[in-house]
RODO-2510 file (C-alpha; in nm, 4 decimals, decimal comma):
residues 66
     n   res          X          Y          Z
     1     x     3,4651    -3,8200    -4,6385
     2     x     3,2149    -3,9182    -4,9232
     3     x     2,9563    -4,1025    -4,9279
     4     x     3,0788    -4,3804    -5,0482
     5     x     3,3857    -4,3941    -4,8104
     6     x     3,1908    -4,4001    -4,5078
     7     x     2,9221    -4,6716    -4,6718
     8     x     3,2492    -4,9012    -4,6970
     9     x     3,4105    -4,7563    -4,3498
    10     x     3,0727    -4,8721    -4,2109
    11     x     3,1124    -5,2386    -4,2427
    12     x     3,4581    -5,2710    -4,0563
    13     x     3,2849    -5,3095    -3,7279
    14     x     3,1244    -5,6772    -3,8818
    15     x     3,5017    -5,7856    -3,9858
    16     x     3,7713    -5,6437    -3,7282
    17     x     3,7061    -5,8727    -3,4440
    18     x     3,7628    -6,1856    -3,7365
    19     x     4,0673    -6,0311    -3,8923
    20     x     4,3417    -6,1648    -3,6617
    21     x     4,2493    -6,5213    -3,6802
    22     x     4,2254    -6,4270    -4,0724
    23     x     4,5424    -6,3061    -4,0440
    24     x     4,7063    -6,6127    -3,8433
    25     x     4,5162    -6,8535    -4,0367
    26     x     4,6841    -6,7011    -4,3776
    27     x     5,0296    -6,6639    -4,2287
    28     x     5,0011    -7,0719    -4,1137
    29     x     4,9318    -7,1607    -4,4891
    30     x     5,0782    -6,9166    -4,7321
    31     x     5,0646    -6,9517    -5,1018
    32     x     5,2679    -6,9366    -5,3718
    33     x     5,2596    -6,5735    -5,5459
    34     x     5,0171    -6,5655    -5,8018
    35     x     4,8857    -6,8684    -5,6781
    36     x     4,6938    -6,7309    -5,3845
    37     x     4,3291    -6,9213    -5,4570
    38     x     4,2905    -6,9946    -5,0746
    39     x     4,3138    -6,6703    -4,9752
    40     x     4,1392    -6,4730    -5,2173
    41     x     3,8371    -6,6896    -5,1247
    42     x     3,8961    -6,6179    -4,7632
    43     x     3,8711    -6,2804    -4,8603
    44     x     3,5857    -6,2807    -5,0651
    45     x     3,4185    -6,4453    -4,7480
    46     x     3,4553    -6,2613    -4,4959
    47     x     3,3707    -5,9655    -4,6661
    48     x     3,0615    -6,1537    -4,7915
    49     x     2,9965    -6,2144    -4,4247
    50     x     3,0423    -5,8502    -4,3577
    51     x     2,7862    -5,7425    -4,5757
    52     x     2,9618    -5,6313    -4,8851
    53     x     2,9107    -5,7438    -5,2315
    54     x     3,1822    -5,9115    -5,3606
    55     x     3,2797    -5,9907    -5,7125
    56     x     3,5014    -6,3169    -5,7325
    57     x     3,6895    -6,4578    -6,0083
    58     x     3,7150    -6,1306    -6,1872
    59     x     4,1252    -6,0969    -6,1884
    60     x     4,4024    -6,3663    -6,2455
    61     x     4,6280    -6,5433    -6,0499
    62     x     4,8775    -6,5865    -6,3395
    63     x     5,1132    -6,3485    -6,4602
    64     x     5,0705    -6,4061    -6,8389
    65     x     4,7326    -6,3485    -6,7712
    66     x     4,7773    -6,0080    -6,5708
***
């Protein structure tokens, strides 16, 4: 594995306990496609929380913007 792999692989241990009350919490409130605003800042948290750097806002959650 490179570097870089295993820098990311190293953070899973500081999210994997969280991700199945991420994942119920998402499946209780989903989102319109496209739409997804609460979840992509769920995301973006967690990670954060983790330890990673995250970029938000960078994409589009419109298709005539894609």
């Amino acid at each position: 594995m490179s570097a870089t792999g295993e820098r990311v692989l190293s953070g899973l241990d500081g999210i994997t306990s969280n991700l199945e009350d991420l994942h119920r919490d998402i499946d209780a409130r989903p989102e319109l496609s496209l739409q997804e605003h609460r979840t992509a800042s769920l995301a973006a948290n967690s990670l954060s929380n983790a330890g990673y750097d995250v970029a938000e806002r960078v994409g589009s959650t419109t298709s005539w913007d894609c």
